[in-house]
C-alpha positions in Angstrom: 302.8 109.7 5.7 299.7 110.8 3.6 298.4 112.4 6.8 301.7 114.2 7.7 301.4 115.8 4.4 298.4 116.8 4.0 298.9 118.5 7.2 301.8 120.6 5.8 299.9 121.6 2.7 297.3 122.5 4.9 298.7 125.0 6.7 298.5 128.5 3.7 301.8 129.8 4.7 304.0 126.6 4.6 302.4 125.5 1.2 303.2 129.0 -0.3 306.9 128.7 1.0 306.9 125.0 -0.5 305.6 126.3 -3.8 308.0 129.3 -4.3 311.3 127.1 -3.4 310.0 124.7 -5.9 309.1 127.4 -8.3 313.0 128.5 -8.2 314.1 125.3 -8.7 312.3 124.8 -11.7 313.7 128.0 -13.0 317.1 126.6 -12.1 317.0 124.1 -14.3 315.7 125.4 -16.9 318.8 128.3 -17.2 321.2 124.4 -16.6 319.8 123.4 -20.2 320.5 127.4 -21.9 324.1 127.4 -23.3 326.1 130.2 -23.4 326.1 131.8 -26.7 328.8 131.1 -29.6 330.1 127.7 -28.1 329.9 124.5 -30.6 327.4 122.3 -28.4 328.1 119.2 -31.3 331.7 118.6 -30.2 331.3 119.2 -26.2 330.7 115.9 -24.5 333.6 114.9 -26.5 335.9 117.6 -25.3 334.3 117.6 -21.6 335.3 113.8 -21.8 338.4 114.4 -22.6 339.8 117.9 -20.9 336.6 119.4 -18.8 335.5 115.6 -17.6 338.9 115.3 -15.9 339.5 116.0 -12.1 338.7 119.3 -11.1 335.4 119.7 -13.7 334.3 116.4 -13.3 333.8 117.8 -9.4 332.2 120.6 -10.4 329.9 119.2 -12.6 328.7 117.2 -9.6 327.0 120.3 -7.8 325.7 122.0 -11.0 323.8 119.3 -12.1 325.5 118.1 -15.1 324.8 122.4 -16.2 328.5 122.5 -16.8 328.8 119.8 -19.3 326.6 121.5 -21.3 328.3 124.9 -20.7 325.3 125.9 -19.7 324.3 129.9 -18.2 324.1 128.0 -14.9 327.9 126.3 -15.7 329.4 127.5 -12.8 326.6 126.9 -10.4 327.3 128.5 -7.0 330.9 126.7 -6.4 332.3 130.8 -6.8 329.8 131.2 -3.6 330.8 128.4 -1.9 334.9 129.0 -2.0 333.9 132.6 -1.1 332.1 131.3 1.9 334.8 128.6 2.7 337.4 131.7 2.2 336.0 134.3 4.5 335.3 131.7 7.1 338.8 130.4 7.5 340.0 134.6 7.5 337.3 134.9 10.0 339.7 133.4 12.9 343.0 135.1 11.3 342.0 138.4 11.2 340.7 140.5 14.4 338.4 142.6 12.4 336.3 140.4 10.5 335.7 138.1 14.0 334.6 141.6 15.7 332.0 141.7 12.7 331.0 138.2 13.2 330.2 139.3 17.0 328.7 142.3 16.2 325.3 140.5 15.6 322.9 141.2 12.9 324.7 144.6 11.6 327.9 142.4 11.6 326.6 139.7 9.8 325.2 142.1 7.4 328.5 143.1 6.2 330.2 139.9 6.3 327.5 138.7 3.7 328.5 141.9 1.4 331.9 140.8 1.6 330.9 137.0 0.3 328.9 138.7 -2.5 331.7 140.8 -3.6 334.2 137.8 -3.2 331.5 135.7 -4.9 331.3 138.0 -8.0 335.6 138.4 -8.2 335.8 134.2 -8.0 333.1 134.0 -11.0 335.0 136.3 -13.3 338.0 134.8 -12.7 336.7 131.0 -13.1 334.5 132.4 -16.0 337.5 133.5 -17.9 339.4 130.4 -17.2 336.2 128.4 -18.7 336.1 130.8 -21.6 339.5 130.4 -22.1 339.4 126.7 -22.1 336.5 126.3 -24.2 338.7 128.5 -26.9 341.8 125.7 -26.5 339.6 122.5 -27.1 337.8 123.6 -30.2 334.6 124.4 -28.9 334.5 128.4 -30.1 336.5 131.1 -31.8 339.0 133.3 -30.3 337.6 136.1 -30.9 336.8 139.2 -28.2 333.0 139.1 -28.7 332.9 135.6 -27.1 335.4 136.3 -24.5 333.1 139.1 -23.7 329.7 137.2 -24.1 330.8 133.9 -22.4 332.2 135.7 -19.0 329.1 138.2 -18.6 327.3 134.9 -19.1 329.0 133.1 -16.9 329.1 135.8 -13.9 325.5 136.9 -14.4 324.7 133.2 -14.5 326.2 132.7 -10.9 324.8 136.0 -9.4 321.4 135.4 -10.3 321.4 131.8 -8.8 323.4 133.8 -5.6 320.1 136.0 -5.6 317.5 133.1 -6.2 319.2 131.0 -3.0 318.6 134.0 -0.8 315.2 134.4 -2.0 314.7 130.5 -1.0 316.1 131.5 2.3 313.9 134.6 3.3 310.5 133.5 1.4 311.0 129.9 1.0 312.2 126.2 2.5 315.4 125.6 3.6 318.6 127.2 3.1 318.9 128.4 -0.1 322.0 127.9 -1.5 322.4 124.3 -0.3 318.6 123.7 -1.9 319.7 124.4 -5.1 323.2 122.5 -4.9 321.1 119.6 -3.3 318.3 119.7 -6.6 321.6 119.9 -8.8 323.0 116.8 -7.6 319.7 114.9 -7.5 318.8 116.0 -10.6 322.3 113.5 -11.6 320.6 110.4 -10.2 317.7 109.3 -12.9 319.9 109.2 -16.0 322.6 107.2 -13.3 319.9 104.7 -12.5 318.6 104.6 -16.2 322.1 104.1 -17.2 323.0 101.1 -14.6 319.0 99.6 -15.7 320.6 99.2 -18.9 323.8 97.9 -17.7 321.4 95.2 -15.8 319.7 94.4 -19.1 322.4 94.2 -20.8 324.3 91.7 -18.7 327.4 94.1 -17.9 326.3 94.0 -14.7 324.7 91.5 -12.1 321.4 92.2 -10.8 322.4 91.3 -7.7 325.1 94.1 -7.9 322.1 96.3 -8.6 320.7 95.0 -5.6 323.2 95.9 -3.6 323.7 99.2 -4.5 320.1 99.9 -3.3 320.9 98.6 -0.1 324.4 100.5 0.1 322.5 103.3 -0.6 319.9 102.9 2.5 322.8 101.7 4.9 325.0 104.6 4.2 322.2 107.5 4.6 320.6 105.4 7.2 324.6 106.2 9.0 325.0 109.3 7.7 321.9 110.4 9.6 322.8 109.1 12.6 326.2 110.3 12.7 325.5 114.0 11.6 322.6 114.0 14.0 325.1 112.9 16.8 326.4 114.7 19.6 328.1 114.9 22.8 326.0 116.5 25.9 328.8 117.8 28.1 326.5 119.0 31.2 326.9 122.3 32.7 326.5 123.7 36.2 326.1 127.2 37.2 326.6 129.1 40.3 324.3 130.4 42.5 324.5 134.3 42.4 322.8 137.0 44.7 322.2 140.2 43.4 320.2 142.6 46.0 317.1 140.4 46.9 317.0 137.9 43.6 319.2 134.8 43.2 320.5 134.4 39.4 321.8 131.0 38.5 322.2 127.5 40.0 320.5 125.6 37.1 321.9 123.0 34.8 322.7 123.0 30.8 324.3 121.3 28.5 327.0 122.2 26.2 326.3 120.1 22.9 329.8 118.9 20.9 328.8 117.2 17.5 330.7 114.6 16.6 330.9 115.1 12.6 331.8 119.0 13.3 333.5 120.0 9.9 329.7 118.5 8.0 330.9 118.0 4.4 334.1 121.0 4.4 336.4 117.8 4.9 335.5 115.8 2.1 334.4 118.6 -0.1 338.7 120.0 0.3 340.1 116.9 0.1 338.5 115.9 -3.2 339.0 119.7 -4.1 342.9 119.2 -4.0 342.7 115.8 -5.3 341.2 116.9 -8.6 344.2 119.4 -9.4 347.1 116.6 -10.3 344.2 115.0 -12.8 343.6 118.0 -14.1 346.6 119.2 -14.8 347.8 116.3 -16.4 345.2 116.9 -19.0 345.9 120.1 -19.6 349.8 120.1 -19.8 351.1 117.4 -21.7 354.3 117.1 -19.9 352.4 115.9 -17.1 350.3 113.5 -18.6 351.1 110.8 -16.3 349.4 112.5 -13.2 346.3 111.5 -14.8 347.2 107.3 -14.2 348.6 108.2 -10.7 346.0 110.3 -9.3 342.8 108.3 -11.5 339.4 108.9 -9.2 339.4 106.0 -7.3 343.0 104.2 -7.8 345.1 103.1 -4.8 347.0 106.2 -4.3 344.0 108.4 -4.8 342.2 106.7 -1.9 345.4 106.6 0.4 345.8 110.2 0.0 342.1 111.2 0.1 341.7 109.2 3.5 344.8 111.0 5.2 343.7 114.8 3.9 340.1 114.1 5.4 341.4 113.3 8.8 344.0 116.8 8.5 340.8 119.1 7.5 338.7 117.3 9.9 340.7 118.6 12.8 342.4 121.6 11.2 339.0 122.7 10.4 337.5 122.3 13.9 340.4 124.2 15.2 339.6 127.2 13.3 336.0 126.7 14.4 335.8 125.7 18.1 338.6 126.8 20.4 338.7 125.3 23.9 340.4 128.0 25.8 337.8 130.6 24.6 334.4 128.8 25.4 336.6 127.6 29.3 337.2 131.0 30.0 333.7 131.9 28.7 332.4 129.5 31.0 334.0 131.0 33.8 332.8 134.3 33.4 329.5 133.6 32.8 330.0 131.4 36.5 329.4 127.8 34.8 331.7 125.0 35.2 331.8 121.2 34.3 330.9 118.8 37.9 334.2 117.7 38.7 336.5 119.6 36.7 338.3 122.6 37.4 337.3 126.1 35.7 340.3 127.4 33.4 343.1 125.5 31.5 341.8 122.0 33.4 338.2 122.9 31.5 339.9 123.6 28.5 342.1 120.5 28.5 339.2 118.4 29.3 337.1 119.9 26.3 340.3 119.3 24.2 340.5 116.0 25.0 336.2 115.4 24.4 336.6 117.0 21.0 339.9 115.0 19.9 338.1 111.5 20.8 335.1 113.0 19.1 337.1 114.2 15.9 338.5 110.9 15.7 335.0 109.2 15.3 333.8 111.9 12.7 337.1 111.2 10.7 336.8 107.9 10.7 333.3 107.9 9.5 334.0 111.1 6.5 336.7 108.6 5.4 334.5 105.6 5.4 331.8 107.3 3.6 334.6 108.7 0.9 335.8 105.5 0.3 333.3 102.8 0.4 331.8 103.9 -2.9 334.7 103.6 -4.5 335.3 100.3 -3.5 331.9 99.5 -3.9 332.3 100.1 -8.0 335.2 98.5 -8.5 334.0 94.8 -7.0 331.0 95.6 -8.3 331.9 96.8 -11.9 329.0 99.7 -11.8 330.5 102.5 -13.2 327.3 104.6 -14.2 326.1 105.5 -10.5 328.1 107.9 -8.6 327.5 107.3 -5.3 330.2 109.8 -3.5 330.7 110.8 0.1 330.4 114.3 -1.0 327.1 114.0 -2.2 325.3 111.8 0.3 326.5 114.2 3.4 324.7 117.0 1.3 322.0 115.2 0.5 321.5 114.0 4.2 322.4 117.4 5.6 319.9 119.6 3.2 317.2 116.9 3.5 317.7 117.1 7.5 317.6 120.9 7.6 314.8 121.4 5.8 312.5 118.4 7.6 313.6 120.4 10.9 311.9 124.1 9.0 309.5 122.6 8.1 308.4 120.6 11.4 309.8 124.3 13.0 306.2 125.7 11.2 303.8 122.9 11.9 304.8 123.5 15.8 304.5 127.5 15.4 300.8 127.0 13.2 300.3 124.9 16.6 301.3 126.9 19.1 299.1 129.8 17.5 296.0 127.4 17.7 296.3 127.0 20.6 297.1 130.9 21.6 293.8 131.9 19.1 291.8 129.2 21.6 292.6 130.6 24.7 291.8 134.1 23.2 288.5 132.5 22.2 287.8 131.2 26.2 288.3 134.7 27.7 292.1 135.0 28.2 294.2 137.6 27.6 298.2 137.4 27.8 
């Protein structure tokens, strides 16, 4: 372990890219703990306890690292990115236009990230001004126009400039940026958790053996969420042989890789999405106060629900993302085929039929990973960790991207060694 890294610190390049992302990050949380001017920071946790801490801000909170309880520059994090993202991706299959930019390659993609920064920017203001707005109904500042104005400049600018500092991570640093600094947000949770469930220990609310077990829950379900996100299905493919004047193209074999947890965290991260709303608005409108005891985080109907809208964004999602029918008649111009079953509709029904039974499996372990946490705290009466399906697949996912960068440059640094040494012995490429 020591070894591996001092290798990566040895190599100039990876320890400057490693030093910049964390750099960011410290800036990151440092604008969490800046409020926004003119709110009344004595009186929030009790009003984020009571209106912000139910449902849909309560979820929020999660990714910005606690930022929004403490209304923070930072409050709304990069959730306005995110659903911008999530938006333009699932109008990227509706609308002809948008998929011909998507397939335009690096000009294409170009302008599909103006139009997320645009629609990243409209979602902030809007969700700035409902925070604003809410803020002003609890108690926690004045009605007035200046704060209105301050709070939502705030707010936006607050979002943008954490927009900006992921793409920097992207281009000069580690990983990918916007899922760093979501990932640091929710880690950043877990000490105070732990503290708080140390004291529950000590103070006999709670078992040590519960505490215990919720280390070992916490290795078992990474140690599956690893393996599961890492999985895949190896279809193999054959192409043709194909003469063209004197050379022969094709006649190798590939494989077509099908994952088996497609959707990665969108499932989860929707369903808990929708979830929120009936909470949330039984805190706001007191005529439906009673949504809040029917849809409590974690109660028998929440759970029944969440389990039933993973499994529809698990496959409505994949169908918006992998069609059959396009990558069969792909296949079949490009003169490839699956051994044993016919090019055309029989390739597509046979890929439909692979990613169904695959779907299946990644359903079935989103909506274990949802649940079991829930079920964990309520035998176990620990209350202070949050231990969500939402946030391990992030974790898991982030963590695994960013090993896989980082091993990407200790195999470039090597294949350059060993270029520079056969430079040094005389050859020339």
């Amino acid at each position: 372990m020591l070894d591996r890294l001092h290798q990566v610190f040895a190599i100039e390049e990876l320890r400057k890219r490693i030093l910049y992302t964390l750099g960011i990050l410290l800036v990151f949380r440092i604008g969490s703990h800046i409020p926004v001017p003119g709110v009344d920071l004595t009186n929030i946790q009790a009003a984020f306890r009571d209106a912000f801490g139910a449902g849909l801000f309560q979820f929020i909170n999660m990714f910005t690292g606690g930022a929004l309880s403490r209304f923070s520059l930072f409050g709304l994090g990069v959730i306005p990115y995110i659903n911008a993202s999530i938006i333009l991706s699932l109008l990227i299959p509706v609308f002809p236009k948008l998929k011909e930019l998507q397939q335009q390659g690096r000009e294409g993609r170009r302008k599909l990230t103006q139009y997320t920064r645009w629609g990243t920017v409209g979602l902030a203001f809007l969700q700035a001004y409902g925070m604003s707005f809410l803020a002003v109904r609890t108690g926690l500042a004045q009605p007035s126009a200046g704060f209105f104005l301050t709070s939502i400049i705030s707010l936006t600018a607050g979002t943008i400039f954490l927009m900006w500092l992921g793409e920097r991570i992207t281009e000069n640093g580690i990983g990918n940026g916007i899922s760093v600094l979501i990932m640091s947000g929710i880690i950043a949770r877990f000490p105070s958790q732990l503290y708080q469930v140390g004291l529950d220990v000590v103070g006999g609310k709670v078992a040590p053996l519960w505490a215990v077990g919720l280390l070992l829950l916490f290795v078992v379900v990474i140690a599956g969420t690893v393996v599961v996100q890492q999985g895949q299905r190896k279809i193999p493919i054959q192409y043709a042989k194909r003469t063209v004047g004197r050379r022969v193209y094709g006649g190798h074999t590939a494989h077509l890789p099908i994952r088996v947890n497609q959707g990665g965290v969108i499932p989860i991260i929707f369903a808990s999405a929708i979830l929120t709303l009936p909470s949330s608005l039984g805190a706001w409108v007191p005529a439906l106060s009673g949504l809040k005891t029917y849809f409590a985080t974690g109660s028998g109907l929440y759970l029944i629900l969440y389990v039933i809208l993973i499994f529809f964004f698990t496959y409505f999602y994949s169908s918006l993302v992998f069609d059959p029918n396009d990558l069969a008649k792909n296949l079949r111009e490009a003169g490839g085929f699956i051994p044993g079953v016919r090019p055309g509709g029989p390739t597509a029904q046979y890929l439909t039929d692979v990613t169904g039974r695959l779907l299946l499996v990644g359903a079935l372990f989103l909506a274990a990973i949802a649940v079991l946490p829930f079920l964990f705290q309520r035998v176990s009466g620990i209350d202070a960790f949050s231990l969500g399906g939402t946030s391990l697949l992030i974790l898991v996912g982030v963590g695994i991207d960013t090993i896989m960068q980082i091993e990407a440059h200790l195999v470039m640094r090597q294949y350059e060694s060993l270029v520079k040494g056969a430079a040094f012995l005389g050859r020339r490429s």
